[in-house]
C-alpha positions as CSV (number, residue, x, y, z in Angstrom):
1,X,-16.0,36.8,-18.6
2,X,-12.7,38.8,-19.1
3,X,-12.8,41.8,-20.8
4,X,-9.0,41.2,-22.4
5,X,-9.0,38.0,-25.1
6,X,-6.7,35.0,-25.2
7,X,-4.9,35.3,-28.5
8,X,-4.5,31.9,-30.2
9,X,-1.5,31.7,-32.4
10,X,-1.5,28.7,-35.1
11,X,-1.3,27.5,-38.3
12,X,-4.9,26.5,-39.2
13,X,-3.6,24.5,-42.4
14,X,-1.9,21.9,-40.2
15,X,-2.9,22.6,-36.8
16,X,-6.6,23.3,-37.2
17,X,-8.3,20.3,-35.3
18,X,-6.0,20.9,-32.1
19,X,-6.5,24.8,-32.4
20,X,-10.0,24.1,-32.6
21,X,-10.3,21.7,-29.2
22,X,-8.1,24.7,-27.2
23,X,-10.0,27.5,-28.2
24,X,-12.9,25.4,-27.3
25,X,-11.5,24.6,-23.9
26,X,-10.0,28.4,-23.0
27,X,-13.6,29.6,-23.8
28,X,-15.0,27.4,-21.3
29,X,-12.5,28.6,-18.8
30,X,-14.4,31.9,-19.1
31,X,-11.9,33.6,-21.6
32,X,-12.8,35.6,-25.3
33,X,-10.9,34.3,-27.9
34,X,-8.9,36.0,-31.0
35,X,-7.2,33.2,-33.2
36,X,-4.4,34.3,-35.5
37,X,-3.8,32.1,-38.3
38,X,-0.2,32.2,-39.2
39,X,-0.7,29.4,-42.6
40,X,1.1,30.1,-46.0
41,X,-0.1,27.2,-47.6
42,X,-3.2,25.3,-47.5
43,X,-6.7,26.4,-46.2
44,X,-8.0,26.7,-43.0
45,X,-9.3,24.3,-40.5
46,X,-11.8,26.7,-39.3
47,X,-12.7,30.4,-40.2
48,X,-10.2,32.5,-37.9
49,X,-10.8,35.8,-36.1
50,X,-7.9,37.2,-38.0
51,X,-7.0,35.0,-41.3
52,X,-3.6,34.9,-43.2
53,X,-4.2,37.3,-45.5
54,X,-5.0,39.8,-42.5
55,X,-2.0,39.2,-40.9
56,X,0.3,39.2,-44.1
57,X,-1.5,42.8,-44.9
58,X,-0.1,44.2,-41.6
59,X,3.7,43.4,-42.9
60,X,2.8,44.9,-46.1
61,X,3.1,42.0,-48.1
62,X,0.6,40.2,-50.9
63,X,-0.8,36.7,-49.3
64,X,-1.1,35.1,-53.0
65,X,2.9,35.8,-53.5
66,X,3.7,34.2,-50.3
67,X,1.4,31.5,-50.8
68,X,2.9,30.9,-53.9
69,X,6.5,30.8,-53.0
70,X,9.1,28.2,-52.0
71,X,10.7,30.6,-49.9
72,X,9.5,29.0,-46.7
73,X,11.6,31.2,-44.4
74,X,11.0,34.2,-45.9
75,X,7.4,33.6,-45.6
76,X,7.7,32.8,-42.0
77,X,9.3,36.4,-41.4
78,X,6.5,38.1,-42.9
79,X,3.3,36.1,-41.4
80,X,5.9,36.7,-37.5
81,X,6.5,40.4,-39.0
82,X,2.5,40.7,-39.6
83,X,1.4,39.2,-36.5
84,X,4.0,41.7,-34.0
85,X,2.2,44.5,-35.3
86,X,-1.3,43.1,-34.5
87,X,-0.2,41.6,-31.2
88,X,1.5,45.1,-30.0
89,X,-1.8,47.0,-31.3
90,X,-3.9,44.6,-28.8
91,X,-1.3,45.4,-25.8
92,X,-0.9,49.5,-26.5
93,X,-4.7,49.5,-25.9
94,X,-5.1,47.1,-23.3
95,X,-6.7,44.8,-25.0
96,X,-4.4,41.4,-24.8
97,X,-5.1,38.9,-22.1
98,X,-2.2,36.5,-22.9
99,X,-1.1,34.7,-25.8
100,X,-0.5,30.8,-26.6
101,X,0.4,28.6,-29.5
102,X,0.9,25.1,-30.2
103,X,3.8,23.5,-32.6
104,X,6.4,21.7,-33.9
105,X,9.9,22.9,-34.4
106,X,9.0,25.6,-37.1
107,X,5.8,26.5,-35.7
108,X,7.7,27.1,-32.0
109,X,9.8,29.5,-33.7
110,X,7.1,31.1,-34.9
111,X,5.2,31.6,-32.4
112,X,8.1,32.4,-29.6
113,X,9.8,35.2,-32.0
114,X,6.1,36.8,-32.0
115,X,5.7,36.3,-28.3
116,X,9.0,37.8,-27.5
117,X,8.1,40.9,-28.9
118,X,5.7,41.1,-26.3
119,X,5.8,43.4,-23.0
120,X,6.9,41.7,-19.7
121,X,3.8,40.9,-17.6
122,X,1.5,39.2,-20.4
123,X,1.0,35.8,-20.5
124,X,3.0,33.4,-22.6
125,X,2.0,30.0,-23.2
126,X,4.2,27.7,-25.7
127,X,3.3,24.2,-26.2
128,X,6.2,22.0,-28.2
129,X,7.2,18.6,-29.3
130,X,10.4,20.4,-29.7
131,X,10.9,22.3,-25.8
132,X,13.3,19.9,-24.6
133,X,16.1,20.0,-27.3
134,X,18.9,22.0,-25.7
135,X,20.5,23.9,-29.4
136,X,16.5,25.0,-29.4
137,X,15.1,26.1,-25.9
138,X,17.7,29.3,-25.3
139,X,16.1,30.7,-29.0
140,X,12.9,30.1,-27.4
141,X,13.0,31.8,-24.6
142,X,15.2,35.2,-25.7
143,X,14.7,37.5,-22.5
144,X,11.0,37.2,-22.1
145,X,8.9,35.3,-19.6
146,X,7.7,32.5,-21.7
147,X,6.4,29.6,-20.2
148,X,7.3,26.3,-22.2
149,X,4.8,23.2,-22.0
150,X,6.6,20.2,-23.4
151,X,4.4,18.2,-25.0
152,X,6.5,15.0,-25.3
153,X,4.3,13.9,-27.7
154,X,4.1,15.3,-31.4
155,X,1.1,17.6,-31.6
156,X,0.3,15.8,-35.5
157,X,-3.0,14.5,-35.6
158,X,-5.5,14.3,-32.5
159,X,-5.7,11.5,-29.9
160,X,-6.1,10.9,-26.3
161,X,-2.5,12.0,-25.4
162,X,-2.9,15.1,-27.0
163,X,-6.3,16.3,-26.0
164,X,-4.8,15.9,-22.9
165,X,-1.9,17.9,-23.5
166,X,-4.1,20.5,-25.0
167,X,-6.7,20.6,-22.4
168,X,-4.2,21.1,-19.2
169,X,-2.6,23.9,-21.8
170,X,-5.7,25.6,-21.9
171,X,-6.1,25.5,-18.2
172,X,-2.7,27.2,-17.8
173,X,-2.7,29.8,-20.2
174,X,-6.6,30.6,-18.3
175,X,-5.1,30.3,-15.1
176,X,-2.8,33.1,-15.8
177,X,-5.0,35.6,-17.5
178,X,-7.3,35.0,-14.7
179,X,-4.2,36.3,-12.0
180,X,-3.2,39.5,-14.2
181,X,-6.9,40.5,-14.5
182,X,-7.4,40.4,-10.6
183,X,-4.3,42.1,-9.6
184,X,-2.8,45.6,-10.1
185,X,-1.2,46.7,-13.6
186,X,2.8,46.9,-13.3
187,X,3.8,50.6,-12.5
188,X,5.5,52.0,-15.1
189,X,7.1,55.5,-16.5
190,X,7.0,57.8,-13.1
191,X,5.0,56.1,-11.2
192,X,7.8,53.2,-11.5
193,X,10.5,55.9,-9.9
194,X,10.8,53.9,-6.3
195,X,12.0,50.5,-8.5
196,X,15.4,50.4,-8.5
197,X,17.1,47.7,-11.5
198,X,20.7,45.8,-9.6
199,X,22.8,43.7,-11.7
200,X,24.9,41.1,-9.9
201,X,26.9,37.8,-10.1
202,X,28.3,35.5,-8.0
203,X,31.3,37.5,-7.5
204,X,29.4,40.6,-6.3
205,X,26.4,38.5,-4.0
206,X,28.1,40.4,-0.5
207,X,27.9,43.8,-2.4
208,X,24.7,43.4,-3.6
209,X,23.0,42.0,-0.1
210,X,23.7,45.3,1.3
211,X,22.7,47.6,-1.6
212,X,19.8,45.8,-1.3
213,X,18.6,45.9,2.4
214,X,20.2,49.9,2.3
215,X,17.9,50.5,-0.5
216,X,15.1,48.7,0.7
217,X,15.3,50.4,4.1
218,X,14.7,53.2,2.0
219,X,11.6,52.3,1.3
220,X,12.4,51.2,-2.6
221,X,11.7,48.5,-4.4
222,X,14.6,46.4,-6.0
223,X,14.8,44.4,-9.1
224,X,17.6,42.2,-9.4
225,X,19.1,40.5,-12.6
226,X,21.3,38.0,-13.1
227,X,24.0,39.0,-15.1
228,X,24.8,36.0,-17.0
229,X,24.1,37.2,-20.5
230,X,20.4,36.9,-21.2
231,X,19.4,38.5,-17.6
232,X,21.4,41.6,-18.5
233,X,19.4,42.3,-22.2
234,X,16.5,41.4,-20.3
235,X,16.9,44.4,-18.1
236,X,17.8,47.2,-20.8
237,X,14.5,46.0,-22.6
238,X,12.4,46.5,-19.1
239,X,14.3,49.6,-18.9
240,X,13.2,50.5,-22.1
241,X,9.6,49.7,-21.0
242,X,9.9,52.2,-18.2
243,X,10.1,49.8,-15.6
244,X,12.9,51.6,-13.7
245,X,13.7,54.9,-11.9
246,X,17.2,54.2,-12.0
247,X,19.6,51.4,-12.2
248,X,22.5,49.8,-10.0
249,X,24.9,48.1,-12.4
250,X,27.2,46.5,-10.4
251,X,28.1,43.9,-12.6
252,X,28.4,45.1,-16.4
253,X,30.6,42.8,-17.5
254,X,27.8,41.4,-20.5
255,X,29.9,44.4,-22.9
256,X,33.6,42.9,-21.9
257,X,31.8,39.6,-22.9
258,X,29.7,40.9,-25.7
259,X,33.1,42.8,-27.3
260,X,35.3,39.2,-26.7
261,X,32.7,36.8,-27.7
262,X,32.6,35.4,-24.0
263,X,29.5,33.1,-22.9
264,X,28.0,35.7,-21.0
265,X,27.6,38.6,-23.8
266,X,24.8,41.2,-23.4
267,X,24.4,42.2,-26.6
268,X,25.9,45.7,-28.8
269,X,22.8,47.6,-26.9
270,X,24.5,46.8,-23.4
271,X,24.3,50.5,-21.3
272,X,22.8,52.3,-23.9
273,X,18.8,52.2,-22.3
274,X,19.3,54.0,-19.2
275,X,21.1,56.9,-20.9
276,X,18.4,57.0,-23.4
277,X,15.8,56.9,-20.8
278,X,17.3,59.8,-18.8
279,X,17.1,57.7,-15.6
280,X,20.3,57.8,-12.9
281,X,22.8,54.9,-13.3
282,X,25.5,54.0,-11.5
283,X,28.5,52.0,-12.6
284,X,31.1,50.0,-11.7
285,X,34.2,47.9,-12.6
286,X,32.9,44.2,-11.7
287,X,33.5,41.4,-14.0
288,X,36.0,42.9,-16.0
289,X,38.7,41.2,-15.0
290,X,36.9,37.9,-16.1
291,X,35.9,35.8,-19.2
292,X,33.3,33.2,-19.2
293,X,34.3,30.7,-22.0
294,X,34.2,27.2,-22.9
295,X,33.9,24.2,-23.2
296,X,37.1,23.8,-24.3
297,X,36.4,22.3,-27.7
298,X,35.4,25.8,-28.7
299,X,38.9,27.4,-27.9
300,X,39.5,26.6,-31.5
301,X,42.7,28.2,-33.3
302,X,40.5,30.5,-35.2
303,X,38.7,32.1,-31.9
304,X,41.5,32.7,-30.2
305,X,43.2,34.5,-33.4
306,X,39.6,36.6,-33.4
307,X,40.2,38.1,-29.7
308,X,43.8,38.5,-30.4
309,X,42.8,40.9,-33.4
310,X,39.7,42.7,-31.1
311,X,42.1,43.1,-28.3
312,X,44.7,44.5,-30.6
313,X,42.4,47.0,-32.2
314,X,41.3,48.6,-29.1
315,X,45.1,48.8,-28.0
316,X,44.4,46.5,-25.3
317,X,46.5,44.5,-23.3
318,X,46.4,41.1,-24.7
319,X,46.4,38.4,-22.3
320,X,49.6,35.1,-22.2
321,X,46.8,33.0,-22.8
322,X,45.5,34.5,-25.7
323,X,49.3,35.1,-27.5
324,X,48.4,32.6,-30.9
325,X,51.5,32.0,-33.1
């Protein structure tokens, strides 16, 4: 049996017969089990390895009073707040096997704000009724290596369609720990010095094939990320993680787009992790000379008049195109 437990995130007040069937069916699988009940209503299904009250403790907050309110978001942010802590205790001390959760709408968000929190590397299982709507899935995902299981059908009740659904989800989430468990732990800190972090777009894919094969003749290891936006944040957090033992940022055009509101924007952090880190970084200019924008429904009067006023506050040179009367 593994040594690190499958943490079952769910809301045991609505949820609790389905919870109950996939804890059932990762345990056969071999796995331990923690389940994390993340209600603020009603009672539980079944008693839970870590109950609501537990978890609203850990964000320093009174389980009656958020039982008790109307305030549904703001009970949500305490029970995700609550649950981080636990989950990143678990992982510091190497004991979190992976992590899955079943839901709707609200209980996806839930779930995938808690998961994102998590390190690269652990397991991620997310199975919605909700994966397939596109305004939803980018929230979902953030930077981290979810997995999303559409369910297709509502997980509300059980039946024959959703044990199903519930018993290949608790053959994947298994399947996973299983791999991590029998393999090596990612290298980190020093021991992660010969991993070399390369941004790179379209624009750059010439460039980057020979850093690559130079580097790589060199006997290190390189990590490339698309630079599209979300690739970009995903690397300063693995930076942040000590994944790296320096960085090639050949494309860091995410703070041009992050600054101008373009699609590609890297967030206010952008550049800021290696430094902090104390790890070499190299520069340059690519992608500045670009925008990603659109569709053109969005060029609305009142963006343009926005990037006219950023441009013109940095005394920058302000473009035909964006010249609003």
């Amino acid at each position: 049996m593994s040594a690190k437990p499958v943490v079952i995130l769910g809301t045991l007040d609505t949820k609790g017969e389905e919870l109950a069937l996939l804890r059932q069916q990762i345990q056969q699988e071999g796995h331990p089990t923690i389940v994390l009940d993340l209600s603020t209503r009603g009672e539980p299904y079944f008693q839970p390895d870590i109950n609501a009250e537990q978890v609203a403790s850990m964000a320093e907050e009174d389980f009656m009073r958020i039982k008790t309110s109307q305030d549904t978001a703001s009970s949500s942010r305490v029970m995700i707040k609550g649950a981080i802590t636990i989950l990143r205790h678990l992982a510091s001390e190497g004991k979190l096997g992976g992590v899955i959760s079943i839901g709707g709408a609200s209980g996806t968000t839930m779930a995938t704000s808690i998961m994102q929190e998590l390190p690269f590397g652990i397991p991620k299982v997310m199975v919605s009724s909700t994966a397939a709507i596109p305004e939803y899935a980018a929230r979902y995902f953030g930077t981290k290596d979810l997995v999303i299981f559409h369910s297709v059908v509502d997980i509300a009740g059980m039946n024959s369609l959703v044990k199903d659904v519930l018993i290949r989800a608790a053959g994947c989430i298994s399947g996973m720990v299983s791999r991590i468990n029998s393999q090596e732990p990612l290298l980190r800190g020093e021991k992660a010095s010969s991993r070399i972090a390369l941004t790179e777009f379209k624009f750059s894919e010439q460039c980057c094939k020979l850093i690559r094969q130079h580097l790589e003749d060199l006997g290190l290891e390189v990590i490339a990320y698309h630079a599209q936006g979300v690739g970009d944040r995903a690397m300063e957090e693995a930076i942040e993680q000590g994944f790296f033992g320096g960085i090639l940022d050949i494309v860091p055009a995410g703070l041009s787009e992050e600054l101008l509101r373009g699609n590609r924007a890297a967030g206010a952090q952008r550049l800021e992790a290696a430094g902090k880190a104390g790890i070499p970084q190299v520069l340059t200019p690519c992608g500045f000379d670009m925008l990603s924008c659109g569709p053109l429904e969005r060029r609305e009067k009142n963006d343009l008049l926005w990037v006219k006023r950023e441009l013109a506050s940095r005394k920058l040179y302000i473009p035909d195109a964006y010249r609003v009367q």
